[in-house]
C-alpha positions in Angstrom: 244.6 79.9 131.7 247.1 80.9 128.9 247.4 77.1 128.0 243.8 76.1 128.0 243.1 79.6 125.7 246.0 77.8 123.0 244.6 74.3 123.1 241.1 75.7 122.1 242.7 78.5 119.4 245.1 76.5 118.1 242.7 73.7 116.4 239.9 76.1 115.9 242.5 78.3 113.3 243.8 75.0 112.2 240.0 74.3 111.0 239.3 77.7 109.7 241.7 77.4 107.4 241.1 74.0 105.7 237.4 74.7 105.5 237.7 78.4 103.9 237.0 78.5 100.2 239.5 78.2 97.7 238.9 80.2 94.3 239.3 77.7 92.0 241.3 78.8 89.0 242.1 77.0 86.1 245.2 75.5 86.9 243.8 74.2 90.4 240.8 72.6 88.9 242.8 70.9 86.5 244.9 69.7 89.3 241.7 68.3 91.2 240.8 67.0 87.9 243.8 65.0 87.6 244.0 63.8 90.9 240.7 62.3 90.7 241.2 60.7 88.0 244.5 59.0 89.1 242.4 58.0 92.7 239.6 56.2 90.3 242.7 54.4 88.2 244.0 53.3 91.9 242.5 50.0 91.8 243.5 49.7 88.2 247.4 50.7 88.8 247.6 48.6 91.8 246.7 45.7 89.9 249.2 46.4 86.8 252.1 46.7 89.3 251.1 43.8 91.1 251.5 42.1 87.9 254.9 43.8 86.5 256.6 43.0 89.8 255.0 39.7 90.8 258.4 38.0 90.4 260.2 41.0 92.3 261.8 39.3 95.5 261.8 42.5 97.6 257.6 42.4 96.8 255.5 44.9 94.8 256.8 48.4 95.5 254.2 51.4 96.6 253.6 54.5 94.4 252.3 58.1 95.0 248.7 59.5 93.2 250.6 63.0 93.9 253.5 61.9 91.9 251.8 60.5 89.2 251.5 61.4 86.0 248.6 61.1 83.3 250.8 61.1 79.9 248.0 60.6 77.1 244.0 59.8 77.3 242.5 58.5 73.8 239.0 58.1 73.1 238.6 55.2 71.7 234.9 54.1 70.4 233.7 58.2 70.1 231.7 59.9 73.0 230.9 57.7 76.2 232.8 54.7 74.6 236.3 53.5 76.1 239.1 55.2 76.6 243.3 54.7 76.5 244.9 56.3 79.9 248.5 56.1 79.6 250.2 57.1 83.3 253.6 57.1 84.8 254.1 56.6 87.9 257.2 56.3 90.4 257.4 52.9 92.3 259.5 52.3 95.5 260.3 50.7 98.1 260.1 52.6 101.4 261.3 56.2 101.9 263.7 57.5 99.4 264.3 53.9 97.6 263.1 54.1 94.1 262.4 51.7 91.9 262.7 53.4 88.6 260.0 54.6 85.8 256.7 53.2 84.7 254.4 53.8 82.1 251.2 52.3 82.5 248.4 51.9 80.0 245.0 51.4 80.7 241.9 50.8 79.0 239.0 52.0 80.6 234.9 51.8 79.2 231.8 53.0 80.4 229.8 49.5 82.2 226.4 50.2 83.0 224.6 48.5 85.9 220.8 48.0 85.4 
């Protein structure tokens, strides 16, 4: 009985606890705010480091959004225009096998679908 009782507690805590609120501070929602804007520039980033190691005989490396870093963002062409997103990111190769520094720039603008 003791067994069943901790396969049912176990996961209902474990769900508790990722679905309680978090206050959201300053510092937090600038983290979430970050974050999601490194995950819309995946695409983008996975694209520029295809293209800076295309001639890289071990193959294009990986790289973290959690260790990512957003250096600069211009505005380019005033509000709702484009805008200049300068990153660095850490590339490697498999656990614990960096592949140095990068600094990314991208420019991103507004495309409307009608």
């Amino acid at each position: 009985m003791q067994k069943s009782f901790n396969f049912v507690l176990v996961p209902l805590l474990t769900l508790c606890f990722l679905v309680l609120p978090v206050e959201a501070t300053e510092e937090n929602t600038n983290e979430m705010i970050k974050y999601a804007l490194i995950t819309s520039l995946n695409p983008s980033i996975d694209k520029a480091i295809s293209e800076i190691y295309k001639d890289e005989p071990k193959g294009v490396p990986q790289w973290a959004g959690w260790n990512a870093e957003i250096i600069n963002i211009k505005q380019l062409n005033g509000i709702g225009g484009s805008y200049e997103v300068k990153v660095r990111i850490y590339p490697y190769y498999g656990p614990h096998i960096g592949k140095g520094v990068d600094e990314i720039q991208l420019e991103l603008m507004l495309m409307v679908k009608s």
